[in-house]
C-alpha positions, 0 to 999 in steps of 0.5 A: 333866359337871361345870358351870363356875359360881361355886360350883364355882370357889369350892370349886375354891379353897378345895380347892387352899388347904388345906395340912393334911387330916386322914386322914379326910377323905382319901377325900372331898377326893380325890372332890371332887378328881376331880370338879375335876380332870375339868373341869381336864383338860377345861379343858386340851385347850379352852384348846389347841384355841382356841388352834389353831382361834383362832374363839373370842372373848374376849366370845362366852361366859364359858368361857374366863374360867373356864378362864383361871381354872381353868389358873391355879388348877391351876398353883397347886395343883401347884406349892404340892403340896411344902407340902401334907401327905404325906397330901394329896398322896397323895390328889391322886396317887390323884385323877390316877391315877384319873382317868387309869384311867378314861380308859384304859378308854374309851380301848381302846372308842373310837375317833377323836375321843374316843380322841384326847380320852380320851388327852389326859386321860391325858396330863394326868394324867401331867404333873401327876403327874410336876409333884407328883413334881418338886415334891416330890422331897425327900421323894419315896420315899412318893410314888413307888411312887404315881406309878411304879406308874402309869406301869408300868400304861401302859407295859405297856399294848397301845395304843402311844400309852399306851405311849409316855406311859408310858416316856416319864415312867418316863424323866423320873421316874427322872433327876428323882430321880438328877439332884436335889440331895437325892440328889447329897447322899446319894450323897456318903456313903461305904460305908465310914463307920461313924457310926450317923446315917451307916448310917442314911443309907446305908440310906435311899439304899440303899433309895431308888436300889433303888426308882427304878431297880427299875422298869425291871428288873421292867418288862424282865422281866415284859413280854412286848412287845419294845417295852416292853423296848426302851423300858425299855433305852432308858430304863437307857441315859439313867440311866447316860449322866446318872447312872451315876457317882452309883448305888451299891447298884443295881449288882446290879438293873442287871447282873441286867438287862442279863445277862437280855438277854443270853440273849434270842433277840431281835436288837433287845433284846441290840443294845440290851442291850449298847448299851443306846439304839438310836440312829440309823445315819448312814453315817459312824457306822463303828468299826474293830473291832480285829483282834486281838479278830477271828477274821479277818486284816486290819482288819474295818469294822462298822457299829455305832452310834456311841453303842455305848461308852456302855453295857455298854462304858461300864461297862467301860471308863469305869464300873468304878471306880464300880462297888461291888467286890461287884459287880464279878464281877457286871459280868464275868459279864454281860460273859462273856454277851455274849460268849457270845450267839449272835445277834449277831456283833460284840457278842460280839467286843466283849463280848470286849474289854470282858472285856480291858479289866476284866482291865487295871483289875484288874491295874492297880488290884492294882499300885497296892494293893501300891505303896499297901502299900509306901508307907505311911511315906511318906503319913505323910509331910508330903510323902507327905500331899502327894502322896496329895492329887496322886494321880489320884482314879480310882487311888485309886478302883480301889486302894479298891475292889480292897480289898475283893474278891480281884483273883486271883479276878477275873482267874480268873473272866475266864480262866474265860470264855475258856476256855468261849469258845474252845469257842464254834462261831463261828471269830472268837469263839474266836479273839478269846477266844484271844487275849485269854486269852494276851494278858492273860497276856503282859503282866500276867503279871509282876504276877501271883503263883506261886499265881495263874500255877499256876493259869492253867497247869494249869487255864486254859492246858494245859486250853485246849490239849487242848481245842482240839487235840481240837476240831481233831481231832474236827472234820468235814473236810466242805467249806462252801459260802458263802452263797448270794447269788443265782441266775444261769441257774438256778444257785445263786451261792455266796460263796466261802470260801479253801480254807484255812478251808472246813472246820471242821477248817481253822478249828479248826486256826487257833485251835490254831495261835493257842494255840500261839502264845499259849504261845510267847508266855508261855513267851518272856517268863516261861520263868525263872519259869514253869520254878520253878513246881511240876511245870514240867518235866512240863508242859513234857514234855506239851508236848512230846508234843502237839508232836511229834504235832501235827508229825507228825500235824497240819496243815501250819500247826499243825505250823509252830507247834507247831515255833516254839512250841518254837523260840522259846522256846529261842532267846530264852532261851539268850542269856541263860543261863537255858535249862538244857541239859536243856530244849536236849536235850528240843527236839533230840530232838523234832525228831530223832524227827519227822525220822525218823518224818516221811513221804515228803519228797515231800509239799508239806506234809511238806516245808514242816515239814522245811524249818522244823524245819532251819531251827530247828537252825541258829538254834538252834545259832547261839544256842545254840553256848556250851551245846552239848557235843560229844555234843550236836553230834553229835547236831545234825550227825546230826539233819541228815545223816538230812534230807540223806540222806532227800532224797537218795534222793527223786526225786518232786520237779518241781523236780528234773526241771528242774534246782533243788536240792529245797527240803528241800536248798536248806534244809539248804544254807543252815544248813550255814555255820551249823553251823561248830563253836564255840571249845570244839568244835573236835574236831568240824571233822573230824566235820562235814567228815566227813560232809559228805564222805559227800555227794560223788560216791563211786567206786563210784557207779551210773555206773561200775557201769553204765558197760559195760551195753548195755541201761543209759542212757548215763552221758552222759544220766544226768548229762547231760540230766535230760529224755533218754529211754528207748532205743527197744529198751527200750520194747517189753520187758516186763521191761525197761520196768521196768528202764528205769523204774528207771533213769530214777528213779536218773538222776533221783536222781543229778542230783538229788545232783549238784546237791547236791554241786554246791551244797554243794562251795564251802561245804565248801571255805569251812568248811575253810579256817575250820577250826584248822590242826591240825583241817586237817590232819587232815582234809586228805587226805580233803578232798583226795580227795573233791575228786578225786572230783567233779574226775573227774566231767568223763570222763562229764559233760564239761557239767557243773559239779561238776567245774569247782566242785570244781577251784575249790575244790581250787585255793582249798585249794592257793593260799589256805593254801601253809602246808600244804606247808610241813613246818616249819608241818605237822610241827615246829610242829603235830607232824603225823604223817609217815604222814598227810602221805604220803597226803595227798601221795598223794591229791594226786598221784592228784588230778592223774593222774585228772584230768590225765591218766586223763581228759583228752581223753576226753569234749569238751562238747557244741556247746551251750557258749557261747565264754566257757564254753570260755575258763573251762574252759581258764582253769581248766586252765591255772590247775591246771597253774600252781598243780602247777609255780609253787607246789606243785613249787618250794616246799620240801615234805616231799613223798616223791621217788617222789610227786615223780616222779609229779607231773612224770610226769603233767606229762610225759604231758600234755605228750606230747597233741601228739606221741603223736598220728598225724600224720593226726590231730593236725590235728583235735584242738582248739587249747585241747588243743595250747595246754595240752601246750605249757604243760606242756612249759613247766613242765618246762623250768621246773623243769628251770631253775636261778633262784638266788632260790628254789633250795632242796634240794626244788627242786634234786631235783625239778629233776633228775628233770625235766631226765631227764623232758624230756630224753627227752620233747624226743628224742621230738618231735624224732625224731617230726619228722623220721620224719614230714617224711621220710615226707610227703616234699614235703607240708607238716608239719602247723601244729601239729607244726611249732610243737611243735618250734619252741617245744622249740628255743626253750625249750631254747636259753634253759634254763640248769640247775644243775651239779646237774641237770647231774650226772645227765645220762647224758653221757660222763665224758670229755665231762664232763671236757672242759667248761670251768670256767666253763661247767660245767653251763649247757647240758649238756642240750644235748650230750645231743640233740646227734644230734638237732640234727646230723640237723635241719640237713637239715629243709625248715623254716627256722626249724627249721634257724636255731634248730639252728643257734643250739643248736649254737653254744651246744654249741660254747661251752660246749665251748670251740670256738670260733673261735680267732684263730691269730695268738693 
């Protein structure tokens, strides 16, 4: 125990008031010294612990005078220690530093009281250490391994209150060095200068700001307590939050630092490591981790401290400019292993970003080099001096700093890292990896040269795709359970995970899926450059063999991008002309293979990639139309005549079974307005039209082939309800259960055509009447026919609606385009041949036999049709009668007389539904029936009368074989009145006989023909010759029925007989009996 007297304060003085000691006397001054600094120490811990208890009186003893002395005299010492010698100083640390040794040893044997008191002590002597460092930091790198070395010693010590002493003044040493003015002028020095007194400088920098932060990596390192290294990454968080932008040349110690966290397996230090202070959480202290750095959909909430951007991130993003460009691969290497650590999920998606980050400086700060480059003139310029002094300061630091290093090799040094990343196991990293490799490329990619985009193409881009597509393929298709999340009745309760990622098959198959994309992407904004690179077009060919197998092999979800990987990429560059034509071929063969190869269309997934693979066609075709050839649309129409014809014969569709268009159909059916041929193809009408055709109900269909066979279903029930069963005679037959099995799935698949056609009918119909009219007539008759078709679909499926869409759309052709049937515009205008108008008349004429007449009245529609169903039908009727009589046989056609004839003939036989009946059974035909054969009989009569407005040569021939055809049919009525008044006797007629024969009288009282129509009358030559001049011809018919009306005068119905009255009186005037006054 070293005694307060006088003699000890008197050397006390004397010792702190030398200013130069000699080297020899070093070892003695720093024994007295330890022998003074014991009872300073001492002195310390009294003076605070009066001060606590306060019991002590200023008079009881003369100790505290003593210790008032000693404190002041050890402020003096410590604060007078920059004037001392190097030497002295060095021998005062030592003294400190012994001190507290001797403390640390008695401090791991005691315990309690002494403990407290030995720590204390320690303490003291750290204080007064870090006060001389303070003191002396103009000249601190003798002084400083002295002082750190110590501080390492009990930091690495295993009593924690040692521990923290000793970080804690690690931390203070460090930032008093970084944050004084004899460093903030030596950093002021570029790296760059020459001077020899400047390199110097430079040196003794390099070699101090090593040594200050040296500590914290040889402490990280070497210590094998987590909380030391904690506290050591705590302490590197404060260097760089303070004074990071000052550091220069310890760059390297720093990375190698952070980049050993990184490998750690401790949660805590890699948290630290890539936040560098662990801070405290409060519950606002969220981050919205951006969804595109995520391997998930949505927006993800992480709660991270909020301090984590002042760290690795702050280096990345805030601290890159700062960083010497030696050591900027460094920077992107550590960056790469937090991204590629496994403990801790969101730093690696962080990790990533910062990696997105490095790439925009880089890029950036190559820009503003080759501006720099550009420019140089202009800085030499009064106003380029001007400028460069108005240029942001962190610009020219990335310009400088870029000078130095290769920014190509950074940027592959990056790709590098994601490409190693998108192997990575955990779904989101990968992911994230992904999107920042093809991101970066899409939007610095016009910054980066043809060596540099070679390079990302074949060692970074296909590299990626065939990696990850064998990872997909390679994969285990065994489901995941989610995590457990605790027990109910004994059970384990499991987080669910969506059924389309519980597989790592499924997972991997979404990063091929955001591979592709990223290709898409490149391929969409640089294809006119990409496709001048060297071996391009064999890139592009692999390209497309992995899309083909993946469409045909992969999931349904990779299939769909490979397919708009391909698909975007055409259609973005073929407006504008920079899409050779060879690359459009390579794209239509691929989809041409894979739709015939593709499996059953039955398959949900199958289907879904048809379904996009023709809706590719169709925008592919609209884009694209100024490059297509006519083999090449040819190609296109076929391509989708195989889907059509495929999904045809495919019935394993429910939507099917309850009456909707498949979805392969629906999707072809909404392209086929698309497919409408372009100026220069208009060769190509007549082939599309064509075969759309081919889709239309045939002749020689299942339904007539079957028509007869007792053991088949009615054809009724095949058209007519999808859901109609067996018969019953059938199920209890071995052989013919097959048979009638087979004939459920051909009912099912012709309904299922039905539909089709039901569909595609009007936007044929729109498609022909968009067509050139030379390309119309051509195509016309078949169109005609095909029509006729689907028109006579009525006869077996009267409830159907093929037929009423088909007569809407024969009327549309006939009406909206009456230049057909006009032979100036078919045949001296556009020199159509005579025989194609022969049969286009031909078909026409067969048209309205079959459906007016070959099946009318054959099949009446269920009970189930609601009134307006019924008044639309007989519309339709009533309209297709309107267009034959009111414009096709008064038009001046080119029509032959013999298709003439037959068209007034098939008005005649639909004329005669009323009549030809028994007269048992004319009351129980429907009212629409007999309301249509009056209005044939109408039409007849029209055509038979004389108009002078639209009298032409057509007109007046049709009119003579009509006035002939009405003739006999208005005899025929006439005669079948009176045989059946005669035969019912005192019965009344039926209504609808009786009205016939009213509405014949009428109508032949108010015709008037031509002298003509009259000429082919077969009356008397001397009957002819005895009609007055001036009534030559106008009611000639009449004199024909002339036996007819002399026998009605008998009949039982008074308006028959007023009517023949009035008849008779027209025969007399127009033989010119009548009345004569005789007075005349």
């Amino acid at each position: 125990m070293v005694l307060l007297v006088p003699r000890n304060q008197v050397n006390g003085r004397e010792t702190f008031e030398l200013q130069e000691i000699k080297v020899a006397m070093c070892n003695r001054v720093r024994d007295k010294l330890g022998n003074m600094l014991r009872p300073l120490s001492q002195s310390v811990t009294c003076i605070e612990v009066s001060i606590a208890v306060q019991k002590l009186t200023r008079d009881s003893s003369g100790q505290y005078s003593d210790f008032h002395i000693l404190s002041s005299l050890n402020s003096q010492l410590f604060k007078s220690s920059a004037l001392m010698h190097v030497s002295a100083v060095r021998s005062l640390l030592s003294a400190l530093r012994q001190l507290s040794h001797q403390c640390m040893a008695a401090t791991l044997g005691a315990i309690g009281q002494a403990s407290n008191q030995n720590i204390g002590r320690i303490s003291f002597s750290v204080e007064r250490m870090l006060s001389i460092l303070v003191n002396n930091l103009h000249r601190v790198e003798p002084l400083w391994d002295e002082v750190v070395g110590h501080f390492l010693e009990l930091a690495d010590s295993s009593n924690d209150n040692l521990r923290n002493i000793g970080l804690d003044a690690l931390d203070k040493s460090i930032s008093a060095v970084l944050g004084s003015d004899q460093f903030q002028e030596s950093t002021s020095l570029k790296p760059g200068d020459v001077s020899t007194n400047k390199q110097t400088d430079q040196s003794d920098l390099r070699s101090l700001e090593c040594a200050v932060i040296s500590p914290l990596k040889v402490l990280c390192s070497s210590s094998e307590s987590i909380d030391v290294r904690v506290g050591s990454l705590k302490i590197l968080l404060h260097v760089l939050e303070r004074h990071g932008e000052k550091l220069c040349y310890s760059w390297p110690n720093i990375l190698d630092m952070l980049r050993s966290v990184a490998h750690s397996s401790e949660k805590d230090l890699i948290t630290l490591g890539f936040q560098v202070r662990k801070t405290s959480l409060e519950s606002k202290d969220f981050m919205d981790v951006d969804r595109r750095w995520l391997g998930v959909s949505g927006s993800l909430k992480v709660k991270l401290p909020k301090d984590m951007r002042r760290s690795l991130r702050v280096i990345m993003n805030d601290g890159l400019s700062t960083i010497p460009a030696d050591c900027l691969h460094v920077c992107i290497d550590v960056a790469g292993a937090y991204s590629a650590q496994k403990t801790e999920l969101n730093i690696s998606l962080t990790a990533v970003g910062l990696l997105w980050t490095s790439t925009d400086f880089i890029v950036k700060g190559l820009l503003h080099g080759t501006e720099e480059d550009t420019e140089t003139d202009q800085r030499n310029s009064e106003k380029g001096e001007e400028h460069t002094l108005d240029l942001d300061n962190e610009v020219i630091a990335r310009t400088s700093l870029l000078n130095f290093v290769d920014g190509d090799k950074l940027l592959l040094s990056i790709f590098a890292l994601l490409q190693q990343l998108v192997a990575d196991e955990r779904p989101e990293v990968r992911n994230s990896a992904v999107r920042t490799l093809f991101q970066t490329l899409g939007i610095h990619g016009q910054k980066l040269s043809k060596s540099m985009w070679e390079d990302c193409l074949w060692n970074y881009v296909f590299p990626t795709l065939d990696r990850v597509s064998h990872m997909a393929a390679t994969s285990s298709k065994d489901e995941w359970q989610g995590k457990e999340l605790g027990t109910r009745k004994g059970k384990a309760v499991h987080m669910l995970i969506h059924h389309s990622r519980n597989t790592a098959q499924k997972q991997w198959n979404e990063t091929l899926v955001l591979v592709l994309g990223g290709i898409a992407r490149i391929l969409r904004s640089f294809f006119p450059f990409l496709r001048r690179l060297n071996n391009f077009h064999s890139g592009w060919e692999s390209l497309l063999i992995f899309v083909k197998n993946s469409i045909s092999n992969g999931s349904k979800e990779v299939a769909l991008a490979a397919i708009n990987c391909l698909q975007s990429t055409v259609v973005s560059q073929s407006p504008k002309g920079s899409l050779p034509s060879v690359y459009l071929k390579s794209v239509l063969d691929v989809y041409e293979i894979v739709l015939q190869k593709s499996p059953n269309c039955s398959a949900d997934a199958t289907s879904k990639v048809k379904q996009e693979i023709l809706h590719g066609l169709g925008e592919l075709y609209v884009q694209a139309q100024a490059m297509f050839d006519d083999g090449m649309y040819k190609q296109l129409i076929l391509i989708i005549e195989s889907a059509i014809t495929e999904a045809k014969f495919t019935i394993n569709n429910f939507e099917a079974e309850y009456g909707h268009v498949p979805p392969v159909q629906r999707t072809i059916l909404e392209i086929i307005p698309m497919l409408r041929p372009a100026g220069h193809l208009s060769s190509m009408w007549s082939f599309l039209l064509g075969i759309l055709l081919h889709y239309l109900p045939s002749p020689d269909s299942l339904i007539d082939n079957n028509e007869d066979d007792p053991k088949q279903v009615s054809t009724s029930s095949l058209l007519g309800n999808s859901a109609s069963v067996v018969p019953s005679t059938l199920e209890n037959k071995g052989e013919d259960s097959t048979q009638s099995s087979e004939l459920v799935s051909a009912k099912m698949a012709d309904n299922t055509n039905n539909m089709f056609s039901d569909k595609l009918l009007p936007l044929l119909v729109d498609l022909f009447l968009q067509a050139p009219s030379v390309e119309k007539y051509n195509i016309l008759p078949d169109i005609i026919q095909g029509l006729g078709r689907c028109m006579t679909t009525r006869r077996d499926n009267p409830d159907g609606t093929l037929w009423r869409v088909a007569v809407e759309g024969f009327n549309r052709i006939l009406v909206d385009d009456v230049s057909y049937l006009n032979p100036a515009a078919s045949i001296a205008v556009l020199s159509i041949s005579r025989p194609s108008r022969i049969r286009f008349w031909k078909e026409l004429a067969d048209v309205y036999e079959l459906f007016l007449v070959g099946h009318c009245g054959r099949a009446l529609p269920s009970n189930a049709l609601s009134v307006t169903a019924v008044q639309a039908d007989e519309f339709l009727e009533m309209k297709i009668l309107e267009i034959l009589g009111d414009k096709i046989l008064t038009s001046q056609i080119d029509a032959p007389v013999d298709i003439l004839r037959r068209l007034i003939s098939t008005l005649d036989r639909c004329a005669s539904r009323t009549s030809s009946l028994p007269i048992e059974t004319v009351e129980l035909m429907p009212s629409h029936c007999s309301r249509f054969s009056l209005t044939c009989l109408q039409k007849l009569f029209s055509l038979s009368s004389y108009g002078t407005s639209d009298w032409n040569l057509t007109r007046s021939e049709v009119s003579k074989i009509s006035i002939m055809i009405v003739m006999s049919r208005c005899e025929f009525i006439l005669k079948k009145f009176m045989a059946d008044e005669k035969d019912l006797g005192e019965h009344p007629l039926p209504p609808t006989r009786v009205e016939e024969v009213i509405f014949v009288l009428e109508e032949l009282a108010r015709l008037v023909i031509h002298l003509d129509t009259a000429s082919v009358l077969p009356l008397h030559p001397y009957l002819k010759g005895g009609l007055l001049e001036e009534n030559l011809g106008r009611h000639s018919h009449l004199l024909f029925l002339f036996p007819s009306f002399c026998e009605l005068v008998t009949s039982r119905e008074a308006k028959v007989r007023e009517l023949v009255q009035v008849l008779l009186r027209l025969i007399t005037a127009e033989l010119g009996l009548q009345r004569q006054d005789l007075a005349s």
